[in-house]
N, C-alpha and C positions, 0 to 999 in steps of 0.2 A: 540283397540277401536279408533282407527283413524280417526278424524272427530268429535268425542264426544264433546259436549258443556261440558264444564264443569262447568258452570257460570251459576247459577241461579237466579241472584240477578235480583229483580223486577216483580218476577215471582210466581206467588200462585199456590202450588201445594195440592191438595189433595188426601192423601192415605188412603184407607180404608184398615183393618184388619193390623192397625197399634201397634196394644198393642202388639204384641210382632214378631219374625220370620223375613221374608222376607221384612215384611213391617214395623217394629219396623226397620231394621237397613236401608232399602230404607229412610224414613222420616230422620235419622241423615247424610245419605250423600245428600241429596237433600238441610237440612239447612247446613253441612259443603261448599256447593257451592252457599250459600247466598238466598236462596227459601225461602218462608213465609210457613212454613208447617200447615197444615191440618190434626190433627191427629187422625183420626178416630177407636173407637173402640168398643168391648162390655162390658169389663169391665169398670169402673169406676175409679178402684185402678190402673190397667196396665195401661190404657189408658193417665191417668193425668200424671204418672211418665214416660211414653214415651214423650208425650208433653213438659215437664218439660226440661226434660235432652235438648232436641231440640231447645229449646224455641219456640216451637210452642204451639198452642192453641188445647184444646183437644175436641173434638165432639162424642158424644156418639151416637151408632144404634145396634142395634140388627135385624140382614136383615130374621132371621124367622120373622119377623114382618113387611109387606109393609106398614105399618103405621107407624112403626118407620124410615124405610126408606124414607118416604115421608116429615118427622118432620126433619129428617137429611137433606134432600135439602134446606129446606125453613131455618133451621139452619145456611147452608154454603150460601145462597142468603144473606143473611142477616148480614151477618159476611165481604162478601168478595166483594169489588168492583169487582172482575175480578178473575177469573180461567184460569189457562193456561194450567195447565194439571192435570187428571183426573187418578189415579191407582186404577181400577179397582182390587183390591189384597185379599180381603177378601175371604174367602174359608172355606169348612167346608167339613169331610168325617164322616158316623155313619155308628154306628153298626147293627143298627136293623133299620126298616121303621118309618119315625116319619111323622106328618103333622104338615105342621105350621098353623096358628091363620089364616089364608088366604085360607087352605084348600088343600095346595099344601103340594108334598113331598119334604120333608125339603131339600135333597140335591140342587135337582133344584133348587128350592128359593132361596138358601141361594148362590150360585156359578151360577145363570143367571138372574133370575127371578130380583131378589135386586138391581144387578148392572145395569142391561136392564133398571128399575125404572129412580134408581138415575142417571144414564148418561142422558135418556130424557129429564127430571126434571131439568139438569142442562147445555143444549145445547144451549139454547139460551144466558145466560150469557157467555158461552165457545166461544160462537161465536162472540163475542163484543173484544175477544183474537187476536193479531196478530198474532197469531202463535197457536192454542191449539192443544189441544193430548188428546188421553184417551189411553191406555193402560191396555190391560187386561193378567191378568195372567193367563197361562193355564196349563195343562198339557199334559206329551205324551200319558197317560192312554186312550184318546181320541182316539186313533190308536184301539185299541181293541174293542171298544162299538160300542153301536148303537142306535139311538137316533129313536124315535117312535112319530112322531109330533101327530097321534090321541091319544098318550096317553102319554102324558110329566111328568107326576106322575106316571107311572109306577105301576098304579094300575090293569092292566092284566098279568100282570107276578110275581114270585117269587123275594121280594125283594133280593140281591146281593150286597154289598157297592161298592164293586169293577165297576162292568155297572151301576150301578146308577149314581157313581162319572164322568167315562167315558163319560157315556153320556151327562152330567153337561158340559162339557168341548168341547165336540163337538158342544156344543150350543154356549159356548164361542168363538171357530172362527170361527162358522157362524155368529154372532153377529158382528164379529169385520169385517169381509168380509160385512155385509149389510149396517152396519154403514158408512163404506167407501165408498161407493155406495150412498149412500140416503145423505150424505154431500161434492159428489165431488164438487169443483169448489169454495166450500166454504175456508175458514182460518182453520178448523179443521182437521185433519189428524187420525189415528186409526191404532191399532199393538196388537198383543197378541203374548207370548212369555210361553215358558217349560224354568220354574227357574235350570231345573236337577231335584237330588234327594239330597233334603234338609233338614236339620233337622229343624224342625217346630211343630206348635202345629194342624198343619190341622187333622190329625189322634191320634188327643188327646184323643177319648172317646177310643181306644185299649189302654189295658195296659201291653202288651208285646211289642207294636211299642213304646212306651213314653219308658218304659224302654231299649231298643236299641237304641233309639236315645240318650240317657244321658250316655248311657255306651261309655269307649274307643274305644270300635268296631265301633258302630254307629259313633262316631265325625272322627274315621279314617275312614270310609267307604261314610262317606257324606258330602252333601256340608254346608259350614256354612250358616247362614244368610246372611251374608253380601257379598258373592259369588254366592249367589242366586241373589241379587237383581243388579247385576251387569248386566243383560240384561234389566232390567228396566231404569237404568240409563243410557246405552246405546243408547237405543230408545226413550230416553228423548232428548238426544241431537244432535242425526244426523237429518240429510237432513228429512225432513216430509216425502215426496212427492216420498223420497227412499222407505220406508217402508208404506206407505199407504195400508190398509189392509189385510198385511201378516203376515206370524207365522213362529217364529223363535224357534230353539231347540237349550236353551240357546244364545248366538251369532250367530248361524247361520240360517239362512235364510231357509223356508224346504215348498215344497208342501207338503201339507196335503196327509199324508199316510192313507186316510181312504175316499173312495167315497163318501160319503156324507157331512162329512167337506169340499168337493169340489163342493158341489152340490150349484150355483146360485140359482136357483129355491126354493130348502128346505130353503135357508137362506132367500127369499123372505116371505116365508109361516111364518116361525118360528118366524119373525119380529112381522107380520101381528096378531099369535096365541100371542105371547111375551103379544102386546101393550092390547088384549085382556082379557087376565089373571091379567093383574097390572092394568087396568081401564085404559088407557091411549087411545086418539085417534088412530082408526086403520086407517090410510096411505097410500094407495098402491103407489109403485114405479113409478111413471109415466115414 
């Protein structure tokens, strides 16, 4: 990690899908390096004892809810003179087709739709940053899916968790590829990152994947938390302007194995559909 800041003191960072995983143990090494942490989560009870232990302050959202997503910005506005960086981490896989309160299928929502929200919602304070980041977590499953912008709920096919989640993720670096686009030139920078295969609570509603993951096998077979969030912390402290809207597998650097996570165009569109579905001004690129 050569190059890594490791110093985060004066710096307000916010992690979402902090109460526990990748993002429970990102928030204790962001305050071990002196960060004002942001401890976003859905429980109440995780949440405050994640905050607790960090000494940071704890915010609550539930992102199947764009209205609680929308309560969560005006939360962290209101909380935080300044944001400098933004982790995008929160993540959610199910078993069966759900819709959220918004009308959306709950994966998207909850792993594009939320964070797409809250990053807009919180761009112009980000931009008052000498330095800001958002950072989104993604994963390799993206390799395999295929993302259908006339139909982003997936409501003309048979639902799958597995291309649902896929797809969720494919939308994550196109997000982070347009993002980087629509703020060159600006103080803000963007990266999304594959933590590996980690033990976490993102596949918590299986209860043969929770039980692998707490057994020997699964902690010898996987990564911990806190080896997970080790590309996080990574691209928190290199060079912005190194990593400006690309996707890393774990530490390394990787063109998107998947045509369409390549595609300018679809991440143009997806932007444009994104600001549509959450009520937000739609933009085009000039």
């Amino acid at each position: 990690m050569d190059g890594t800041v490791r110093d985060f003191r004066g710096r307000t960072v916010v992690v979402t899908g902090a109460s526990a995983g990748i993002g429970a143990a990102a928030a204790r090494l962001f305050a071990e390096r002196g960060a004002a942490v942001a401890v976003v989560g859905r429980s109440a009870e995780k949440t405050a004892s994640v905050a607790a232990r960090v000494g940071g302050k704890a915010h609550l959202a539930d992102f199947g809810s764009l209205d609680s997503v929308r309560a969560l910005a005006d939360d962290l506005l209101a909380t935080y003179e300044r944001i400098d960086i933004l982790a995008n981490n929160a993540g959610a896989m199910f078993e069966d087709r759900r819709t959220s309160a918004d009308g959306h299928e709950m994966t998207m929502q909850v792993n594009h739709l939320a964070p797409f929200l809250l990053t807009n919602l919180l761009l112009d304070r980000m931009a008052e940053s000498p330095e800001a980041r958002v950072i989104n977590t993604g994963s390799s499953q993206y390799r395999k899916a295929h993302l259908d912008l006339d139909d982003l709920d997936g409501t003309g096919i048979r639902y799958q968790k597995m291309p649902a989640y896929g797809a969720s993720k494919i939308a994550t670096i196109l997000f982070t590829r347009e993002l980087a686009d629509r703020t060159r030139g600006t103080t803000l920078t963007t990266s999304a990152f594959h933590p590996g295969s980690v033990a976490t609570e993102v596949a918590r509603e299986n209860a043969f994947q929770r039980t692998v993951m707490k057994s020997w096998l699964g902690k010898a077979l996987l990564l911990s938390p806190e080896q997970g969030a080790e590309p996080l912390l990574h691209l928190a402290g290199v060079d912005p302007q190194s990593v400006n809207g690309a996707y890393f597998h774990r530490l390394t650097r990787e063109e998107p194995k998947n045509e369409q996570a390549r595609d300018a165009r679809l991440a143009r569109q997806l932007w444009e559909r994104s600001a549509e579905l959450t009520g937000l001004p739609v933009r085009p690129l000039t």
